[in-house]
N, C-alpha and C positions, 0 to 999 in steps of 0.2 A: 723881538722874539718871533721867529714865523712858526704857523701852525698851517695841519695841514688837514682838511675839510671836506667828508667823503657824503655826500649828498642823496639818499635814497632817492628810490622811483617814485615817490608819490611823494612825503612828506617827511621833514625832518630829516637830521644828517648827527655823524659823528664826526668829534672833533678831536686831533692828535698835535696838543701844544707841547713844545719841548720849554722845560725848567730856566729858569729866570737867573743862570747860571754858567760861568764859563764852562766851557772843554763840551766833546762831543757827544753824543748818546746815538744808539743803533737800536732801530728797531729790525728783526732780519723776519722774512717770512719764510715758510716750510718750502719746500718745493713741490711739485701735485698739487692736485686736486684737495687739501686737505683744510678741513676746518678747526680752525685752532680755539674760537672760543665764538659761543651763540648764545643768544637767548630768544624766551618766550615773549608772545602779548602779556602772561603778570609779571614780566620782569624779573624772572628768575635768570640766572646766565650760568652755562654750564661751561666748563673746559677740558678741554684734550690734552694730556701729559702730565706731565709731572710739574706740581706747582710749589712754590719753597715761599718760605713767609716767616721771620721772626717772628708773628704772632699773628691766628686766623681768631675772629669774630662771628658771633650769629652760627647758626647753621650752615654746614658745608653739604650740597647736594640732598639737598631736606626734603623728605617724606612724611607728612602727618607730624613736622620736628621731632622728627629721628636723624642724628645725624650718623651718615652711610658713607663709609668711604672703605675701597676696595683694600688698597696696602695702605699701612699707616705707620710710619716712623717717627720716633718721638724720642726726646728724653724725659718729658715728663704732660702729663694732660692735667690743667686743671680747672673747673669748673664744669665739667660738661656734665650732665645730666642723666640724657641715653644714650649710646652710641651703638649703631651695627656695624661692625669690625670686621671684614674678611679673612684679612690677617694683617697681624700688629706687630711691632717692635717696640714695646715700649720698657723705661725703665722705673718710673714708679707712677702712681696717681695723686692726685690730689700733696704732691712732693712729701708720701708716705709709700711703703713697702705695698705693691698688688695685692698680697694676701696673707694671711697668719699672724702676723701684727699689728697690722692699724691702728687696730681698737686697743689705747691702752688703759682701757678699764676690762679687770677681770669679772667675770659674770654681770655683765650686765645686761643681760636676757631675764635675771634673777633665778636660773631652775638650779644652782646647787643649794642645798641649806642642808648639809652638814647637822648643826647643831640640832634641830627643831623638826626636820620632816614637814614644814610647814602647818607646822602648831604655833598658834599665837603668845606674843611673850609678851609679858608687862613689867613696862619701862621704869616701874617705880622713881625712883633717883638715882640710878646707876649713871656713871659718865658716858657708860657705852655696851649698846644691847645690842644683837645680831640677829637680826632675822633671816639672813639668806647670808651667803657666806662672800666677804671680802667686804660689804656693807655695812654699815652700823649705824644707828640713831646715839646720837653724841647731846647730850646738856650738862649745861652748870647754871649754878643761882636759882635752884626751884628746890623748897622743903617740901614738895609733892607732887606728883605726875600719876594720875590713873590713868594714862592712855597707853594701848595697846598697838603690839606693829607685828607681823605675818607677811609670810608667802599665800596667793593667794592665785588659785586662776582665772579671775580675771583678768584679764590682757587685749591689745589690743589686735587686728586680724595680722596673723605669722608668727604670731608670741603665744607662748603658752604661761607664762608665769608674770605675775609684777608683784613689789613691796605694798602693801598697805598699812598705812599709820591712820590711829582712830581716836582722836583726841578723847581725854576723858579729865575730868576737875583737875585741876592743877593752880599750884601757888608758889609764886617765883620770890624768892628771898632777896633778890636783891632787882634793882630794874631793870641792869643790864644782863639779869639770866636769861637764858636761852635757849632752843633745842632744833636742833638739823638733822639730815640724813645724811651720810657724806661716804666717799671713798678713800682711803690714803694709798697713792702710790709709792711706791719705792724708786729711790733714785737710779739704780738703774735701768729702769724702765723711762725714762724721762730725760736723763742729764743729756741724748742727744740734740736736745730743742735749742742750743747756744744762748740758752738767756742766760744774763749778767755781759753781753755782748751785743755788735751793733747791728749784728745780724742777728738777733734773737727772732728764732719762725713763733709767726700765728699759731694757736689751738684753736679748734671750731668743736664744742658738745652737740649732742643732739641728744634727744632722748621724747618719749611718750610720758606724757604724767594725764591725770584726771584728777577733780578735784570735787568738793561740795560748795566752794564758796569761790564766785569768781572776783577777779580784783588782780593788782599788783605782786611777785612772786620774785625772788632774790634768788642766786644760785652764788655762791662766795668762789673765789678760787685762788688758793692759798699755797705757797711753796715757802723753802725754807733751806737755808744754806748752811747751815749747824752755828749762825750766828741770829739772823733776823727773818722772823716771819713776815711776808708780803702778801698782800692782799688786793685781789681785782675783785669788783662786784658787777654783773651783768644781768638785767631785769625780764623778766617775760610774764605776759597775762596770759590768766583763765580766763577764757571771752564767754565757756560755758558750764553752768555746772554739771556734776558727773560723765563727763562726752570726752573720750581721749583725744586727746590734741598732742602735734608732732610741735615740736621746740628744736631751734638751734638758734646757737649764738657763737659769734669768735671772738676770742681773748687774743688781745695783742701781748708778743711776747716783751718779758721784763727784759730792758735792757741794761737794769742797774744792780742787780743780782743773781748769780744762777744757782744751779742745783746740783751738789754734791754728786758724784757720783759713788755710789754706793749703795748698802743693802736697807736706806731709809736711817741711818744712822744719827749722818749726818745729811741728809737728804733728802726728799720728799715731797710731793704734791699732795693737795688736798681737794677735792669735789666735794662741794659745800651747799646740799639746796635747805636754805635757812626758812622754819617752820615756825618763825614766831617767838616774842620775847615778851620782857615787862616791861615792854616801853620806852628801854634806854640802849635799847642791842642797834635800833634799826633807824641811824640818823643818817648816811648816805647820801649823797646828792652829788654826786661826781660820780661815774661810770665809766667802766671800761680803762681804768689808769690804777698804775701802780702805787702802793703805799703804804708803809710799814704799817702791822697790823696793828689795830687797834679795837677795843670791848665795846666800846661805842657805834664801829663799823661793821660790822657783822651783816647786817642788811640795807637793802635801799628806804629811806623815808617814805612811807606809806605803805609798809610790806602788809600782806593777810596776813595774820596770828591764826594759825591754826592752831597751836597747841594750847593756846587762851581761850578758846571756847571750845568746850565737850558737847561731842557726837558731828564733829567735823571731821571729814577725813581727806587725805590724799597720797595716791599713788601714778609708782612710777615702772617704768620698765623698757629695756630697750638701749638704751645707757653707753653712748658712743664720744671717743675723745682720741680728735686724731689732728697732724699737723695740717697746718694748712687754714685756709679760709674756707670752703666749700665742704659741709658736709655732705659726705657719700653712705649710701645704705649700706645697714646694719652689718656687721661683719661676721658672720656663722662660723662658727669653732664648733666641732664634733663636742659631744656631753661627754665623753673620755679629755679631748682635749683641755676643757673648762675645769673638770674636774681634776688634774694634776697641776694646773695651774691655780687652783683653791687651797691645793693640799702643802704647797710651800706654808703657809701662813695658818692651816688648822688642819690637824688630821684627827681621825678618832680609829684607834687603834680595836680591832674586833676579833672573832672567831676567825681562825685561818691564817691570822699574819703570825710572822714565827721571831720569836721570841727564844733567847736562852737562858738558862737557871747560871747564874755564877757564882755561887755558893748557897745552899741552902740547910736547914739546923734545926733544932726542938723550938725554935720560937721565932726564928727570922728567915726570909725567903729574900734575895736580891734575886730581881730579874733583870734581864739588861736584854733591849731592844733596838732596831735601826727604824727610822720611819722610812714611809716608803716613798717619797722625794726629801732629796733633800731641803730642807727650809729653810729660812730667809735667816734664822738665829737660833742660839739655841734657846729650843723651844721650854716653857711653864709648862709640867705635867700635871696631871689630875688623873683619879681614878674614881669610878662614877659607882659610891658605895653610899650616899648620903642623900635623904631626900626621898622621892617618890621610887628611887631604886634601894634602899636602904635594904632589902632583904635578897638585892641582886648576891647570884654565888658566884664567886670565881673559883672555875677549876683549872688545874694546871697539870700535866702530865705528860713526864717525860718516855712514856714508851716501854719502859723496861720490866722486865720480872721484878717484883718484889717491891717496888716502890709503889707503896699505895698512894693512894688519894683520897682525901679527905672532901666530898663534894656538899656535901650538906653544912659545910660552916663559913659562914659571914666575916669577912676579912677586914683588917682594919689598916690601912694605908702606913705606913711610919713616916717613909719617908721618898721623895721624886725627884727626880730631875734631870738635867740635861748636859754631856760633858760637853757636846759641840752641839752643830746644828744638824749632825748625822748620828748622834747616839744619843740615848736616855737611860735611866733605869729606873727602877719604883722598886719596894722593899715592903713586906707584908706581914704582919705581928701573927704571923699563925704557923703550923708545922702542913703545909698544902702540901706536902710529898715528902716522903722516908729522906732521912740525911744523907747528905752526899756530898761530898767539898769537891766534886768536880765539874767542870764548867761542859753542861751538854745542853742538848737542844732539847727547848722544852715550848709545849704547845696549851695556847690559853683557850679553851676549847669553849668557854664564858667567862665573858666581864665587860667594860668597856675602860680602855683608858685615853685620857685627851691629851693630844699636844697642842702649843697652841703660839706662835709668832708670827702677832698680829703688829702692825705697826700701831 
């Protein structure tokens, strides 16, 4: 094999061996004066033209590791970190959508909460509380829970909002009771990821949490094909207490089941950070692999129990889940945009949304309304007449001469609900406007009524 040995002025030389390999190779040089490729005394080497590469490494033309490149064409970038771009061609990142999608977790910035206004709620033993919207603190196996969960501003620098859970006495009935904070997505937000396939892509989460007790920390992640729930567990420590700390990890995708496409039916993802059991939830010791779920695996062996000792807290915020191996920052969706994407799954119907009378009578009022996206199902209605609003008025008034109103009397719900996932009606045991059997528009001018298709 000849090579061929071009010997500097003073010291040291370049060497150009041809491959160990029949048939010929050309190297051709420019014509002029022209320098095709140099470098520095650190060894940096720069080039002239246009350079092609099934796959570049390291920094290309690095500044302070910024990687700078004038045009840049791609069908996909991933890993890179920073980049100064002149101008690009590219057709996704991280082999997700440039922008609007990425992130397929809804709010997870935490600032809609819908229900609460960021008032604190307690968890008593409900299977499923909300404090900010699309989020929920989920348990079973506990005959008691005094701990409390909020929106809260605290957050970390570029966030305005995170969840806090604040452990308070609690007694698990059985030992593999439980309690998490988790997301459920719906299958069409998801079913593009080919798992149950052999091409099943990566997820990578990332998220901000802070904590009062540092130690071992379990994030579950759970999908579901309208036959078997599967379960990956993937671990991260709090190295400090109360001090936000950034988190990522990647989930290798199932390639032995996938996920329904549809409206969470038969479909579904689950984001699972598991807060603690009675001792039988958190046996674990495999990670990062698939495996039909089980009450026992819920968490990694050695997880903190937070919700086992009161006046411990932890919170999160920030809340990213995209394809790929490489988490990329935070993805910003406009607070109009976040909020239509909440209101698929909860709305709270108020003063101003219109509403029309479809028959009304000396003792029964049918209202019938459209929500203002449509939602994922049809929606469980509610009307918020009970409780700390018990002497809320609803008034109702369709506009016209002679149809009074009745404003000063306390309504009592009959009857709600939902024909699709783009109509509702609710039905009210009082005479709130003069009889009329004909279907006209009519304006709820107080009250509050909930929809609510939650997975």
């Amino acid at each position: 094999m000849a090579k061929i040995r071009i010997v500097g002025d003073s010291s040291g030389y370049v060497e150009i061996a041809a491959p160990n390999a029949a048939g010929n190779n050309t190297l051709e040089l420019p014509s002029g004066n022209t320098r095709l490729v140099g470098s520095d005394s650190a060894g940096n080497v720069s080039i002239s033209g246009i350079v092609t590469a099934a796959t570049f490494s390291g920094n290309v033309n690095s500044t302070s590791g910024v990687t700078t490149v004038t045009t840049l064409r791609a069908t996909s970038i991933v890993g890179v970190t920073t980049a100064g771009i002149t101008t690009a061609y590219i057709g996704s990142a991280n082999d997700g959508p440039l922008s609007g999608a990425r992130n397929r977790i809804i709010n997870g910035d935490m600032r809609i909460d819908q229900r609460n206004s960021g008032a604190s709620v307690n968890v008593t033993t409900s299977s499923n509380t909300y404090p900010v919207d699309r989020f929920s603190f989920e348990q079973g196996g506990l005959s008691s829970n005094a701990g409390s969960i909020q929106r809260v501003s605290d957050a970390p620098v570029g966030f305005t909002s995170s969840v806090k859970y604040t452990a308070g006495s609690s007694t698990f009935s059985i030992s593999d009771g439980w309690g998490a904070f988790h997301q459920r997505i719906e299958g069409f937000n998801v079913s593009d990821l080919k798992w149950g396939t052999s091409s099943a892509s990566p997820v990578t989460l990332s998220f901000w949490v802070k904590a009062s007790a540092v130690g071992l920390y379990t994030v579950n992640m759970t999908h579901y094909d309208g036959v078997q729930e599967r379960w990956n567990n993937v671990t991260y420590t709090i190295n400090s207490t109360d001090t936000w700390e950034y988190k990522t990890m990647t989930f290798i995708g199932d390639t032995s089941r996938g996920i329904v496409d549809d409206n969470g039916t038969n479909g579904w993802m689950r984001v699972y950070w598991h807060l603690g059991d009675g001792g039988g939830a958190s046996t674990t010791t495999s990670f990062n692999t698939w495996f039909n779920g089980a009450a026992a695996n819920r968490g990694a062996s050695g997880t903190t129990n937070i919700i086992g000792t009161a006046g411990r807290t932890w919170q999160i915020t920030g809340v990213q889940l995209e394809t790929g191996t490489v988490a990329t920052p935070f993805e910003r969706r406009s607070y109009g945009q976040e909020l239509r994407l909440c209101q698929r799954y909860y709305q709270v119907i108020t003063t101003g949304n219109g509403l029309t009378r479809i028959v009304s009578g000396p003792s029964k009022n049918w209202i019938y309304g459209q929500p203002m996206v449509q939602m994922r199902s049809s929606p469980s209605v509610s009307a918020d007449i009970t409780g700390t609003n018990a002497n809320r008025t609803y008034v109702f008034d369709d506009g016209q001469t002679g149809h009074t109103v009745n404003s000063g009397q306390n309504l009592v719900l009959s009857d709600a609900g939902a024909n699709t996932n783009s109509s509702y009606y609710v039905s009210f045991q009082s005479s709130i406007v003069a009889y009329n059997a004909v279907r006209q528009p009519l304006a709820m001018t107080t009250g509050v009524i909930f929809l609510s298709s939650e997975l």
